[in-house]
N, C-alpha and C positions, 0 to 999 in steps of 0.2 A: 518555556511552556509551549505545549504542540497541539494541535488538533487532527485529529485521520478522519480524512473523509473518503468513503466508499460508494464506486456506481457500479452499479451490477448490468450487465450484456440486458436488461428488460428494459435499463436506462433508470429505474430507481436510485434515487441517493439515500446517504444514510452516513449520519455523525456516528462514527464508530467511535472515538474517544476524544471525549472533550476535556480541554485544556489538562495536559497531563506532562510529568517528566520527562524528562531522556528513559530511564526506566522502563516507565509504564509504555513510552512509545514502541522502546525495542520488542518488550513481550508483544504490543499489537498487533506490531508488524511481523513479527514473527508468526504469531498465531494468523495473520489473515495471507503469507506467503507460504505457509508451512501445515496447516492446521487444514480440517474436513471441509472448508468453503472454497481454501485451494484446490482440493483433489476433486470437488465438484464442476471447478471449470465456469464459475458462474458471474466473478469478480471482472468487470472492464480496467476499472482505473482504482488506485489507489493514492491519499492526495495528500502529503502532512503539510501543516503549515504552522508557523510560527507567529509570536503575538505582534508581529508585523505588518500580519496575514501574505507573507513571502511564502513560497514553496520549495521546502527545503528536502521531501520526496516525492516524485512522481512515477509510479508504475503504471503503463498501458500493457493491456492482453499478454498477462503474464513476462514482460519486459521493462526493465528500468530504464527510464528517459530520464530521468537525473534526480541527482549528479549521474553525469554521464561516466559508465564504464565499456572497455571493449566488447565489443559483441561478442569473442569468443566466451567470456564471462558474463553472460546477460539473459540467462534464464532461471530463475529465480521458481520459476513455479514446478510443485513435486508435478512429474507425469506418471502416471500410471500403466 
């Protein structure tokens, strides 16, 4: 079970999906890295956690901080 938590560049947070699947977490994530809030540019971090409360994704300013991948592979957000 996962939770996504969302801070937007005004410093707002905001539980985007609480206690959810693998499933439900990948559409989340997918919709908040891929979807009209990404192409807005307005999203800071992105935060999943597990009922460990561990963090098992973290995106900063459209970049994955982990699990760490190489940077040649670590833009994640659509540009326009």
């Amino acid at each position: 079970m996962f939770k996504v938590y969302v801070t937007f560049k005004t410093g707002d947070r905001h539980l985007d999906t609480d206690w959810c699947d693998e499933k439900k977490l990948m559409q989340s994530l997918y919709r908040l890295i891929h979807g009209p809030v990404a192409r807005l540019n307005i999203i800071k971090e992105i935060r999943v956690v597990d009922q460990d409360d561990c963090i098992v994704f973290l995106s900063q300013l459209g970049k994955q901080i982990f699990p760490h991948i190489p940077q040649q592979e670590n833009n994640h957000v659509v540009q326009n």
